[in-house]
N, C-alpha and C positions, 0 to 999 in steps of 0.2 A: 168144033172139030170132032169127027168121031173116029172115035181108037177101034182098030180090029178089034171082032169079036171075041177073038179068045185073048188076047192080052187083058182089053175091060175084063171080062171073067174070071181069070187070075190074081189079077188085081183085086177085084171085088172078094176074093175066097181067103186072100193074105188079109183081108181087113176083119173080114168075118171071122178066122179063127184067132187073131189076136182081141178082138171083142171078147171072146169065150174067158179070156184069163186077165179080164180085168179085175183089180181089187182096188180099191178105197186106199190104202197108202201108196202105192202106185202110182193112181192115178193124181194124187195131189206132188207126187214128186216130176212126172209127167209134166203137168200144168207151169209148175215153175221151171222145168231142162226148155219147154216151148216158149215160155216170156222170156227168156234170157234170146231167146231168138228174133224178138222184134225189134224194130225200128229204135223205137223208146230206148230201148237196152244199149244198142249201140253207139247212141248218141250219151246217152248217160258214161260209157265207157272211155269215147272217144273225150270228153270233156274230163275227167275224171286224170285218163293218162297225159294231157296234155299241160292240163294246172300242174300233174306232179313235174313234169318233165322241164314246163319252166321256174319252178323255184330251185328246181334239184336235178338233174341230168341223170333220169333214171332208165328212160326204155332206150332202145336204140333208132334213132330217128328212123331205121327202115321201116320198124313194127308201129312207130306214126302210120306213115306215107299207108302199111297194110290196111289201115281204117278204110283206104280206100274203093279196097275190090268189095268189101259188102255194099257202098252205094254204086258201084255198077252193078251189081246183082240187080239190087233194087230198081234201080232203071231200066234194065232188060228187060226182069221179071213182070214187070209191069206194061210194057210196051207186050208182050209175047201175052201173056194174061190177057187180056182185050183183044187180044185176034182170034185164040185159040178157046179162049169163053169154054173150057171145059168145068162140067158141074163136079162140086165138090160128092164126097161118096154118100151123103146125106141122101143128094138127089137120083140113086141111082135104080132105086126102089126095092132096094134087096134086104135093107131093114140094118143098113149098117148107121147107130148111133152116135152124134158127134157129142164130145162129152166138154165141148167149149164151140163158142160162136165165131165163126167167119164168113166171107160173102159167098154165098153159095153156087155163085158162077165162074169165082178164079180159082182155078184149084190147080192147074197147069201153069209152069212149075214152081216147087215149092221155093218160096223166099226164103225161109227159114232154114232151111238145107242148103240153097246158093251160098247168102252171107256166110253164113260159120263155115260151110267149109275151104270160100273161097279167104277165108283169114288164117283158117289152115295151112292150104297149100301155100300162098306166099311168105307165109311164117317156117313151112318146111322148104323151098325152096331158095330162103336166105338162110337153111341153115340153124336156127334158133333150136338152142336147147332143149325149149319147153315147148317145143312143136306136138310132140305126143300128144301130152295133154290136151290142147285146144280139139287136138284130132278125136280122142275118145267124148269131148265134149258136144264138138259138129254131128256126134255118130249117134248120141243121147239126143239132144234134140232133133235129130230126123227124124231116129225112132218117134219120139213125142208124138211129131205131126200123125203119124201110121194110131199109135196106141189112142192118141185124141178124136179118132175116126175124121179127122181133116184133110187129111192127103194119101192118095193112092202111092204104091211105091215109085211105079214109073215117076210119078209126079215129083220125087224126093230124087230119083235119079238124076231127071231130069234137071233137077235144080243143083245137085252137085256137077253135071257136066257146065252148066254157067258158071258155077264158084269157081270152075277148074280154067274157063275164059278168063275171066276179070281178076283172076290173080296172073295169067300170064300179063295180059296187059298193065297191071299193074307192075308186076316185075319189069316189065320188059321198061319201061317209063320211070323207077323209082331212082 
């Protein structure tokens, strides 16, 4: 799919001036706000809360049931990813550097941005205390994706408008 010209451009100019102010502890705090965003991470969480929960009645079974909008993220993201096959900013030949490895062809929209924040808004949406938090977390690792030269912003939008799906659906079902 190709994105108008002047959005691609913008896009590409928000990657390019964040490039300019990368540093070395940064970018290793960077690297780890983006692995709390994967796959791996969530399932290590999802398994984590749910051993405590059966020894001990400690989350509220709704913030279980939340585990759930990050894997429709992932199922979306993935179905949309393969139609929409846009190149990650690596490829866009404007010299913007990824500072970690991913497929160079799915780059629309971000998973990483979907999941966290669609664990957000259903965690804000039930009301949960410690909603904030997870929220300044979702907003840390979007950034990541941007600072890691892997995802366009659009792309990071993009993917909190799915988080913003899959937690209704989830809501609406828990």
């Amino acid at each position: 799919m190709n994105f108008p010209p002047k959005l691609q451009s913008l896009d590409e100019n928000i990657l390019l001036t964040i490039q300019k102010f990368r540093i070395r502890p940064l970018t290793w705090i960077m690297i780890l706000f983006t692995w709390t965003g994967k796959g791996k991470f969530w399932i290590f969480i999802s398994v984590v809360m749910n051993v405590a929960n059966y020894f001990h009645t400690i989350f509220n079974p709704y913030v279980l049931k939340a585990l759930f909008a990050p894997l429709i993220v992932w199922a979306v993201n993935g179905i949309v990813k393969r139609k929409v096959l846009r190149g990650r900013p690596e490829t866009c030949g404007k010299g913007i550097v990824p500072l970690v490895r991913e497929d160079p062809r799915l780059s629309f929209p971000s998973s990483h941005s979907g999941s966290t924040f669609s664990f957000f808004f259903i965690l804000l949406f039930l009301q949960f205390s410690e909603a904030r938090w997870i929220g300044v977390w979702a907003a840390i690792v979007s950034f990541s994706r941007m600072y890691l030269g892997v995802h366009y912003l659009t792309d990071i939008l993009a993917g909190i408008l799915v988080g913003l799906f899959a937690a209704v659906v989830v809501f609406q079902f828990a």
